[in-house]
MOPAC internal coordinates of N, CA, C and O (Angstrom, degrees):
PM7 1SCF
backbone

  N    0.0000 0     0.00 0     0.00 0    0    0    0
  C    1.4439 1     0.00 0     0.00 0    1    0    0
  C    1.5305 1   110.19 1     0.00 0    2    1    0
  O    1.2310 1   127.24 1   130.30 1    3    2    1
  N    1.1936 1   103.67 1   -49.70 1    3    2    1
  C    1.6765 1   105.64 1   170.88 1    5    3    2
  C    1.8400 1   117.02 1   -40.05 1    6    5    3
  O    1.2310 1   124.63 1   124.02 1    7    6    5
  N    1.3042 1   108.72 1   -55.98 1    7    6    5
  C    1.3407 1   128.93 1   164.33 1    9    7    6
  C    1.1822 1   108.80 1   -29.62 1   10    9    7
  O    1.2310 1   113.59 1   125.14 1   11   10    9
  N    1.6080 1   129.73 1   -54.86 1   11   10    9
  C    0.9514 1   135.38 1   176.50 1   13   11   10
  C    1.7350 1   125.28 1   -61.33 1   14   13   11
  O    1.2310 1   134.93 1   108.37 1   15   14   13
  N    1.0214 1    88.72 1   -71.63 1   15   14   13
  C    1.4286 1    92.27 1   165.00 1   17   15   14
  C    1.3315 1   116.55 1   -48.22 1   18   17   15
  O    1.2310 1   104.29 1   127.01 1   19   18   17
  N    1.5112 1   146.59 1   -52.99 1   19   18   17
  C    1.4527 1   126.95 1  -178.85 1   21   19   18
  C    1.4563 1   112.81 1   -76.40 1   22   21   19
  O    1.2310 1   125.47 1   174.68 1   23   22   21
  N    1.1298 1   107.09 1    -5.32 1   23   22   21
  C    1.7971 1   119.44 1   163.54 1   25   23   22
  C    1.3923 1   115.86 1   -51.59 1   26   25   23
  O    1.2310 1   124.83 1   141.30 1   27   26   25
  N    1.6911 1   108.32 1   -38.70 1   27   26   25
  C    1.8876 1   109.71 1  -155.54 1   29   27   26
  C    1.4687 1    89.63 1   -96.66 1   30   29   27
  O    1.2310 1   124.99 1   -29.21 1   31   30   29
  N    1.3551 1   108.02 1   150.79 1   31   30   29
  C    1.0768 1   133.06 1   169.71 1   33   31   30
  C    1.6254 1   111.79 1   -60.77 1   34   33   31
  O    1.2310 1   118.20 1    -6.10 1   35   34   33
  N    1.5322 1   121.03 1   173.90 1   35   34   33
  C    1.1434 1   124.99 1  -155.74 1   37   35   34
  C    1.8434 1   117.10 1   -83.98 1   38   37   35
  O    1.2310 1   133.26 1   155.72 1   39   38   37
  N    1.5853 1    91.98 1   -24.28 1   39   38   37
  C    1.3842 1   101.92 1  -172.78 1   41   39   38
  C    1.6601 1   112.28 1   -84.51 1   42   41   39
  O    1.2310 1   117.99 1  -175.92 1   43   42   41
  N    1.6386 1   121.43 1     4.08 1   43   42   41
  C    1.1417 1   131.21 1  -178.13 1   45   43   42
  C    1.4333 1   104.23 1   -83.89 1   46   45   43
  O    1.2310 1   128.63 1   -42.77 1   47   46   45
  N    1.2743 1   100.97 1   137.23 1   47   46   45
  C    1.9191 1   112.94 1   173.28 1   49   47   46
  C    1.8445 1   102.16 1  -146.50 1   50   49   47
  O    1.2310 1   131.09 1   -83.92 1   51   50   49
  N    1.2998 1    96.20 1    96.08 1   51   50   49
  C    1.4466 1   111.43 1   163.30 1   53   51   50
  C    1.0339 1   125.87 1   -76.42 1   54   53   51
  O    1.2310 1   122.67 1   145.62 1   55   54   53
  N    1.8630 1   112.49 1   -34.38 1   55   54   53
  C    1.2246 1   114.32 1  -169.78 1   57   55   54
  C    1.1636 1   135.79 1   -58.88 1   58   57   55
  O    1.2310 1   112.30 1   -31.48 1   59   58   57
  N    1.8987 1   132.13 1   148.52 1   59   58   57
  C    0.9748 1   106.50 1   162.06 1   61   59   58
  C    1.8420 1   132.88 1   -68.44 1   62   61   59
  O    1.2310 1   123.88 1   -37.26 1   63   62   61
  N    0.5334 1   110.16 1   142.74 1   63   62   61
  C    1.8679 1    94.00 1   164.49 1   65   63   62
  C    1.6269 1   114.64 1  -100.46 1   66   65   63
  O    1.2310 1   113.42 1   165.10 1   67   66   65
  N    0.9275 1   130.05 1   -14.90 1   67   66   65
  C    1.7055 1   111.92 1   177.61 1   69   67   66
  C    1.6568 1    86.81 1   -96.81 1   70   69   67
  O    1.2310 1   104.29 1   170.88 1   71   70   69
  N    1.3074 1   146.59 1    -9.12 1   71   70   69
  C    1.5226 1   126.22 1   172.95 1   73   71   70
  C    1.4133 1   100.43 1  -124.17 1   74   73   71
  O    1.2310 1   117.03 1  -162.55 1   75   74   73
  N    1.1081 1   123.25 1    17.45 1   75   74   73
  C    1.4629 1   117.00 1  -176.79 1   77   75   74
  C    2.0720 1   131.46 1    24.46 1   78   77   75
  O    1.2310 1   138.40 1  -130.91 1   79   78   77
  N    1.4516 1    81.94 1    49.09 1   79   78   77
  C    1.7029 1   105.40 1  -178.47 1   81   79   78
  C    1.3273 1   128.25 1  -107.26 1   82   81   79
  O    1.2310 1   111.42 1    31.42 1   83   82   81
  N    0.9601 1   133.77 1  -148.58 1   83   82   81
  C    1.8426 1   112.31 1   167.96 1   85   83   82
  C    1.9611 1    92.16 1  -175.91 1   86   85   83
  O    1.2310 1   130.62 1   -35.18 1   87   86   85
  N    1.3256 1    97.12 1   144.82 1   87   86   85
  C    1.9986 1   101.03 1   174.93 1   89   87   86
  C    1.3727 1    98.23 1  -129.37 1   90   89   87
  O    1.2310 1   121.57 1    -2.48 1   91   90   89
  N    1.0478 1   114.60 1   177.52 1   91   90   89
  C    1.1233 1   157.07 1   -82.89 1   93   91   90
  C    1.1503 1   135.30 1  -169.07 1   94   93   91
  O    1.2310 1   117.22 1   176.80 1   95   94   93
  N    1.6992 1   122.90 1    -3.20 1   95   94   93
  C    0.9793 1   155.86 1  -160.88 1   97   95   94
  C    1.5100 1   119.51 1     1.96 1   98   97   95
  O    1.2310 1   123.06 1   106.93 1   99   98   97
  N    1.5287 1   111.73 1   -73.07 1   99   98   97
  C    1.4310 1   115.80 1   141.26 1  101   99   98
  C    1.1882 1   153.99 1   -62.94 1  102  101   99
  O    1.2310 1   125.16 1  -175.16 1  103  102  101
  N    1.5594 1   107.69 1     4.84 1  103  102  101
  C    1.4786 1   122.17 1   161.20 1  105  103  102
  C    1.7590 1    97.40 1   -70.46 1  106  105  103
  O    1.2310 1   119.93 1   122.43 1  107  106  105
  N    1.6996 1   117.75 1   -57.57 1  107  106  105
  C    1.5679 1   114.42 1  -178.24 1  109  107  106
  C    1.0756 1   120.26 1   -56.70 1  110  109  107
  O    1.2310 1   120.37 1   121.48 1  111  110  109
  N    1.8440 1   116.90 1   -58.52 1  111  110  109
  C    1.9078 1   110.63 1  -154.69 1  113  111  110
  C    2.1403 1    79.31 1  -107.45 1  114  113  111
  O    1.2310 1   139.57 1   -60.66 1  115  114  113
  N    1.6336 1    79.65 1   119.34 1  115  114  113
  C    1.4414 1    88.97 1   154.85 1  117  115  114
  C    1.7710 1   118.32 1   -97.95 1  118  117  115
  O    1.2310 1   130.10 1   -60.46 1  119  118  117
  N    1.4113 1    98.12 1   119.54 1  119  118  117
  C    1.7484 1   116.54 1  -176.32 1  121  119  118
  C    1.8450 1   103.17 1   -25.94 1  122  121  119
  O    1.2310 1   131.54 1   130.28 1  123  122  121
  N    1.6341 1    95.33 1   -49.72 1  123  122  121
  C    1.7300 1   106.24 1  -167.07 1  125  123  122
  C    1.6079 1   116.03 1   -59.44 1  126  125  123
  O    1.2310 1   128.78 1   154.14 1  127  126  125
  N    1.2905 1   100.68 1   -25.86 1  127  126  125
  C    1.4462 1   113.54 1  -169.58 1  129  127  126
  C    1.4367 1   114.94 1   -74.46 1  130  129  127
  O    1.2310 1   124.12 1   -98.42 1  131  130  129
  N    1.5565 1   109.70 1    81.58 1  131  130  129
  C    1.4911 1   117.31 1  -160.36 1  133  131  130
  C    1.5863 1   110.61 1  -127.87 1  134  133  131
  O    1.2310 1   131.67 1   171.64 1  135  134  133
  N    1.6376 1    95.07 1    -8.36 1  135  134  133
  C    1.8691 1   106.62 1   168.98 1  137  135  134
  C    1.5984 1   107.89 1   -86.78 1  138  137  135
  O    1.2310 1   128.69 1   -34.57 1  139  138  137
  N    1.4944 1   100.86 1   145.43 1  139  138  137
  C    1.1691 1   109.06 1   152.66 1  141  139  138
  C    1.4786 1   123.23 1  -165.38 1  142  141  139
  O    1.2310 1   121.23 1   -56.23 1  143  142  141
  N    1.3949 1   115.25 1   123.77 1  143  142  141
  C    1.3613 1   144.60 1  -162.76 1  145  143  142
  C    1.6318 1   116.34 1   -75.86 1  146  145  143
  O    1.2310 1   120.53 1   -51.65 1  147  146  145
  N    0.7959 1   116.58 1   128.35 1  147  146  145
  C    1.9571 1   117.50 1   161.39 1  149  147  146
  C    1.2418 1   125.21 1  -148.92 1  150  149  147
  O    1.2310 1   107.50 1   -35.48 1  151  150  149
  N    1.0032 1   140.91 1   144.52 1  151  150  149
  C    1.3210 1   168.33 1   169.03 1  153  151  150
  C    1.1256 1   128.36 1   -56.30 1  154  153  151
  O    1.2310 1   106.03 1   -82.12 1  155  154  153
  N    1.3224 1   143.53 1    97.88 1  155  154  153
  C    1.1457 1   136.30 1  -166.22 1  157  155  154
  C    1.8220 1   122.22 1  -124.58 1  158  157  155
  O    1.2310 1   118.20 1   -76.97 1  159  158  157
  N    1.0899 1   121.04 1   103.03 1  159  158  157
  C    1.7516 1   120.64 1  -150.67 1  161  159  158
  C    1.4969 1    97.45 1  -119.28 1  162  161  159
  O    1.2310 1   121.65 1   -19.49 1  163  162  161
  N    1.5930 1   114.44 1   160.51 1  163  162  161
  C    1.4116 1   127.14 1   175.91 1  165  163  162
  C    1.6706 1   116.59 1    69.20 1  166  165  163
  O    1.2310 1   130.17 1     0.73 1  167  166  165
  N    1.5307 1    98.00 1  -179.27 1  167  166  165
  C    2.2692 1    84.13 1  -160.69 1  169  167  166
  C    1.1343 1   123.48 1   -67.19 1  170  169  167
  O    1.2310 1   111.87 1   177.47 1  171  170  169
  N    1.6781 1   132.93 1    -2.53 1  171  170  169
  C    1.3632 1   143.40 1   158.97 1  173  171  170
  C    1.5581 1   107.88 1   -62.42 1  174  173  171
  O    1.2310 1   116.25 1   120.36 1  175  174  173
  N    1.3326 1   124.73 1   -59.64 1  175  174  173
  C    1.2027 1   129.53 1   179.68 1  177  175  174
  C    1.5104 1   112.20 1    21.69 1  178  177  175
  O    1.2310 1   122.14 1   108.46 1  179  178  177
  N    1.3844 1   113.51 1   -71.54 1  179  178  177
  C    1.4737 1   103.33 1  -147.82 1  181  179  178
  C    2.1474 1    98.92 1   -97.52 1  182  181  179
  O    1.2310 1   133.31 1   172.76 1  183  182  181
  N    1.5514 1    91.87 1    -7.24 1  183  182  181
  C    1.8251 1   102.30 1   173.49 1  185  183  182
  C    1.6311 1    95.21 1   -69.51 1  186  185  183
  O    1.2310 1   110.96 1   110.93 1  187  186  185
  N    1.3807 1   134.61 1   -69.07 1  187  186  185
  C    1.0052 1   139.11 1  -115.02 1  189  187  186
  C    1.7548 1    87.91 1  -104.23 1  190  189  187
  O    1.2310 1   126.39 1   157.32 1  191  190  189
  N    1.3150 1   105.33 1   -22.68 1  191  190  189
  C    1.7181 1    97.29 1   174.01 1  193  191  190
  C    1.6650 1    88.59 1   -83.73 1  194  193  191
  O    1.2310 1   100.64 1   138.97 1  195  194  193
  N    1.2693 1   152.74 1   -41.03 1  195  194  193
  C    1.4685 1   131.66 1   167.75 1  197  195  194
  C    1.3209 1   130.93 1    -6.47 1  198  197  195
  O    1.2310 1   142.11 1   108.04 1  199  198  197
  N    2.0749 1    74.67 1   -71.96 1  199  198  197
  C    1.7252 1   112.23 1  -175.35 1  201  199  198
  C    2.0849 1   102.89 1   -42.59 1  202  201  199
  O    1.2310 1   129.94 1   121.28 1  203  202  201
  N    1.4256 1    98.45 1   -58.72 1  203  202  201
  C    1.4533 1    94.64 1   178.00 1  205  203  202
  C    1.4924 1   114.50 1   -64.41 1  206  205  203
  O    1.2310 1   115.03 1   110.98 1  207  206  205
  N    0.7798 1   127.03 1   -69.02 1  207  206  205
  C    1.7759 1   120.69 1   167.20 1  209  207  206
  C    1.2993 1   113.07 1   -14.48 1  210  209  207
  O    1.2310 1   113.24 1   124.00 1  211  210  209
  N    1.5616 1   130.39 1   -56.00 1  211  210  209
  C    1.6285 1   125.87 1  -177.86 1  213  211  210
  C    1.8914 1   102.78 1   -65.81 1  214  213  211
  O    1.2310 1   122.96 1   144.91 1  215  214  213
  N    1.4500 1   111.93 1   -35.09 1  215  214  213
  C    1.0415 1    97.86 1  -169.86 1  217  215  214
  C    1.9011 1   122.02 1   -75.52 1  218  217  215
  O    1.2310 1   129.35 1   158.56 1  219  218  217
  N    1.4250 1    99.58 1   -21.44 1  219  218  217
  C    1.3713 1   103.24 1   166.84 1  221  219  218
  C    1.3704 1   121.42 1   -89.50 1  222  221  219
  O    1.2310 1   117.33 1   170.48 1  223  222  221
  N    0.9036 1   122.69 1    -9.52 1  223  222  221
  C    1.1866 1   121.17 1   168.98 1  225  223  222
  C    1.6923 1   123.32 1   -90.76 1  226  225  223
  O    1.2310 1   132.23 1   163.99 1  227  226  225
  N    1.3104 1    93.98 1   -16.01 1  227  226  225
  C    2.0579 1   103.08 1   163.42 1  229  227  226
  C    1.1033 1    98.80 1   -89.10 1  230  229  227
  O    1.2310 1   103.46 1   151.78 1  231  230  229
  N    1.1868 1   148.02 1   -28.22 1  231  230  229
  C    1.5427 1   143.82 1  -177.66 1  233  231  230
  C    1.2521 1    99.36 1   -90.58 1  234  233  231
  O    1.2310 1   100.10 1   159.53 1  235  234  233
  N    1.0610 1   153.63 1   -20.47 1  235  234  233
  C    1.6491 1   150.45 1  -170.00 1  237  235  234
  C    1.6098 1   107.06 1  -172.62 1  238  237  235
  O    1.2310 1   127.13 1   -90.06 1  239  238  237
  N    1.4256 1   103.89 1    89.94 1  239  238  237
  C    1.4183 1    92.73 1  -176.67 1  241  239  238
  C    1.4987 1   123.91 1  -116.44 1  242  241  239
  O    1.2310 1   131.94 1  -124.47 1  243  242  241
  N    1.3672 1    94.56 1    55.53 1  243  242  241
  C    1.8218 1   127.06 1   146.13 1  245  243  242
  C    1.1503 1   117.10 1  -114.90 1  246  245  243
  O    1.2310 1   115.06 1  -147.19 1  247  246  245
  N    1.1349 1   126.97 1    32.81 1  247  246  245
  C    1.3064 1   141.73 1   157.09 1  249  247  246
  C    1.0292 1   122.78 1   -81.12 1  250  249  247
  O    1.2310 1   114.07 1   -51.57 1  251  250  249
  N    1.5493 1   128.84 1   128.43 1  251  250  249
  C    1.3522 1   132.91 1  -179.57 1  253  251  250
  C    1.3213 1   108.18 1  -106.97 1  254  253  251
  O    1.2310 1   121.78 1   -17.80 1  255  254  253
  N    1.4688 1   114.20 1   162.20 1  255  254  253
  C    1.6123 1   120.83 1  -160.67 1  257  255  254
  C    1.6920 1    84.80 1  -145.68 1  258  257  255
  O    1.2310 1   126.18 1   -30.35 1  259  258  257
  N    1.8203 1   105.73 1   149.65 1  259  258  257
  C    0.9033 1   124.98 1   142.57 1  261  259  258
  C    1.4628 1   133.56 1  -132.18 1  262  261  259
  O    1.2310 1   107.21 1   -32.51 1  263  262  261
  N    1.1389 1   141.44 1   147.49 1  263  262  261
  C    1.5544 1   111.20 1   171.49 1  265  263  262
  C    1.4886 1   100.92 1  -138.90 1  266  265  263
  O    1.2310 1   128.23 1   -51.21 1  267  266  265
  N    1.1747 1   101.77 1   128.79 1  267  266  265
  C    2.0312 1   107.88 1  -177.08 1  269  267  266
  C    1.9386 1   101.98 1  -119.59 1  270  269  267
  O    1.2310 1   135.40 1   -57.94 1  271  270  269
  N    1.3316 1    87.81 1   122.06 1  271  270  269
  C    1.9132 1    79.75 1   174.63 1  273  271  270
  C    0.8718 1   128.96 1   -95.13 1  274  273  271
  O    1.2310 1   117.54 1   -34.07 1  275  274  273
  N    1.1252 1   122.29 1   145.93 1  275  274  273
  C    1.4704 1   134.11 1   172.10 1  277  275  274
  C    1.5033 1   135.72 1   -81.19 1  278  277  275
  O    1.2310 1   121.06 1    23.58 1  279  278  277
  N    1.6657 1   115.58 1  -156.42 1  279  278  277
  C    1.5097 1   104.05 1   169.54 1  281  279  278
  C    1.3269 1   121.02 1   -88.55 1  282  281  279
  O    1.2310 1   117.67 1   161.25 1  283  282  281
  N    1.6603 1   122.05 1   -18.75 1  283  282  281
  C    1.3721 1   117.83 1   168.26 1  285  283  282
  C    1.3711 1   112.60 1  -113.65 1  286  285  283
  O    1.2310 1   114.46 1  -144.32 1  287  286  285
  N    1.4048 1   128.11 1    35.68 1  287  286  285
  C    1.8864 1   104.74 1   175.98 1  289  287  286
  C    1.7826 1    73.90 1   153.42 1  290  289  287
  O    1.2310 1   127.01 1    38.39 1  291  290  289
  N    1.4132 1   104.12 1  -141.61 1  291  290  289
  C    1.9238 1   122.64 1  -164.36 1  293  291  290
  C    1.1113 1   102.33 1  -160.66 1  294  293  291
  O    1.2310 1   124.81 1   -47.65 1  295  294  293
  N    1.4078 1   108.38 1   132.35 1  295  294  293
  C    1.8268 1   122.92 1   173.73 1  297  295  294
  C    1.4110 1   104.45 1   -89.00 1  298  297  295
  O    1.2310 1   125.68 1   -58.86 1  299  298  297
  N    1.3383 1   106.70 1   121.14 1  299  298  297
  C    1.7653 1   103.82 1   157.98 1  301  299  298
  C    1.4227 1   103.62 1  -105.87 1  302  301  299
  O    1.2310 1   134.47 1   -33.02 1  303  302  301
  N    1.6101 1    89.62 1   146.98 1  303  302  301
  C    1.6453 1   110.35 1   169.07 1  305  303  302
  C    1.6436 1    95.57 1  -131.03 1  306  305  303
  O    1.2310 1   126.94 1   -52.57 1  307  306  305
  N    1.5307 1   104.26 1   127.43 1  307  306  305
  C    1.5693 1   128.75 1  -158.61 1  309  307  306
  C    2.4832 1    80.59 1  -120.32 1  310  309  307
  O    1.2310 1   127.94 1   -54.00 1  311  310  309
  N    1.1273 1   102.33 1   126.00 1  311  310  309
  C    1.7545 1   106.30 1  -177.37 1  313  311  310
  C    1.8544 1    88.66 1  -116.22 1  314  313  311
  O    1.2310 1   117.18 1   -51.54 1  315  314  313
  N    1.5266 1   122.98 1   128.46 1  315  314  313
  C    1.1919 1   118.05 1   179.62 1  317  315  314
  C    1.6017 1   103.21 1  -108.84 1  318  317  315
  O    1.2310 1   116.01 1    -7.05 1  319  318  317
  N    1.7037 1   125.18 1   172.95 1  319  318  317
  C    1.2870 1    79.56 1  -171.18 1  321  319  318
  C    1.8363 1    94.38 1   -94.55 1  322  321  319
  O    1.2310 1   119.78 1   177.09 1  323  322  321
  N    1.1087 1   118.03 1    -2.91 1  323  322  321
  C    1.7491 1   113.43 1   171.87 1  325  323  322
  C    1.2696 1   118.10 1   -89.30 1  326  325  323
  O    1.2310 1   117.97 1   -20.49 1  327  326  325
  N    1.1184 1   121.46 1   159.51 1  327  326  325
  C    1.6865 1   102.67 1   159.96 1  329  327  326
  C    1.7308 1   110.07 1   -85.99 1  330  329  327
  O    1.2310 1   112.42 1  -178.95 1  331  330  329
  N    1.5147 1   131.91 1     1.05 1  331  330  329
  C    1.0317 1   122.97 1  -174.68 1  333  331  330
  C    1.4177 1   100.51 1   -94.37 1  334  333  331
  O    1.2310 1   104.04 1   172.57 1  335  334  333
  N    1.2667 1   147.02 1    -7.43 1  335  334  333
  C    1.3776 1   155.45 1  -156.96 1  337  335  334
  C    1.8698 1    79.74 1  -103.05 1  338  337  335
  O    1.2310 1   119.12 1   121.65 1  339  338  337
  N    1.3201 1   119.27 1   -58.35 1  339  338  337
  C    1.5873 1   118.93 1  -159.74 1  341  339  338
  C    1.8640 1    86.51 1   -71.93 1  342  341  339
  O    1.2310 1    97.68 1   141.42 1  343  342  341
  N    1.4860 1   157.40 1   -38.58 1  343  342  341
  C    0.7399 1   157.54 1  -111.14 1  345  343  342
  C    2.4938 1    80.56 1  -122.25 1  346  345  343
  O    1.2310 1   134.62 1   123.80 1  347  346  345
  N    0.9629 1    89.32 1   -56.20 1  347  346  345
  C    1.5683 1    83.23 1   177.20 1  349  347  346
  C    1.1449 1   136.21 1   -86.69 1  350  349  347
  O    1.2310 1   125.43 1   164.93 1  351  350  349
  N    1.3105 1   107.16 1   -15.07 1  351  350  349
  C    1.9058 1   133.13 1   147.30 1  353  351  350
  C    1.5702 1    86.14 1   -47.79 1  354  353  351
  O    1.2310 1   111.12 1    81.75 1  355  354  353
  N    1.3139 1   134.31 1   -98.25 1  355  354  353
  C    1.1716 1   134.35 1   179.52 1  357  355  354
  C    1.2431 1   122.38 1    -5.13 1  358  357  355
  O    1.2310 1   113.36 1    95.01 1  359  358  357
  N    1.4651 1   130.15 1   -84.99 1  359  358  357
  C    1.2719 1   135.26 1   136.68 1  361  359  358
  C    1.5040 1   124.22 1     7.95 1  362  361  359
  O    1.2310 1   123.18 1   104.46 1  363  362  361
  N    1.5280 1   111.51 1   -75.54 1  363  362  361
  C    0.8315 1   106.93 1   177.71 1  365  363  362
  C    1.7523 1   136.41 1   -78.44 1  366  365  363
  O    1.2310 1   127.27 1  -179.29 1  367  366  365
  N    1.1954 1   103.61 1     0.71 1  367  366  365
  C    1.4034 1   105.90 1  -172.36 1  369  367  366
  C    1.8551 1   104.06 1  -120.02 1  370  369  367
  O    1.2310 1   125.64 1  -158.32 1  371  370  369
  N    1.3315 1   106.76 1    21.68 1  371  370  369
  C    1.6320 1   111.41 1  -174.88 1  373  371  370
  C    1.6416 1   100.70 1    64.73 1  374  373  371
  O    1.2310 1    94.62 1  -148.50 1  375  374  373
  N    0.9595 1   161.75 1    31.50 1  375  374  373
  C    1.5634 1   161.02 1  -164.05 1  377  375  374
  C    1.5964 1    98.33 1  -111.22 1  378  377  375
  O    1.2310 1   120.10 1   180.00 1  379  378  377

């Protein structure tokens, strides 16, 4: 981490100032982290994983969808192509 820090140039300010800490940017959002999985159970199941599918795909529509069912309901896996697009999908949908 040190490395890091005498790495950045002068005009960088990570720090916090009311906790006097510093991040990390790529220690948190990993680039790869572009899956994301959910669960969908009971007689909506395979509507309500839809419902999410239209909604990511109007919000980011290079988004890929899958949905494979299971024994109680259907898993969707929604692939964004950032992980910051899957990170505000999140956000935005309480997830």
């Amino acid at each position: 981490m040190k490395g890091i820090i005498a790495g950045q140039t002068p005009t960088v300010n990570d720090t916090c100032t009311d906790c006097g800490s510093f991040v990390d940017i790529g220690a948190v959002i990993d680039e790869q982290d572009t899956a994301l999985e959910m669960q969908f159970t009971g007689a909506e199941a395979k509507n309500e994983a839809a419902k999410m599918v239209e909604r990511a795909q109007t919000r980011f529509r290079h988004t890929q969808a899958s949905v494979a069912p299971g024994e109680t309901g259907v898993t969707l896996k929604l692939v964004f192509d950032v992980s910051v697009e899957k990170m505000i999908f999140q956000l935005e949908n309480g997830l």
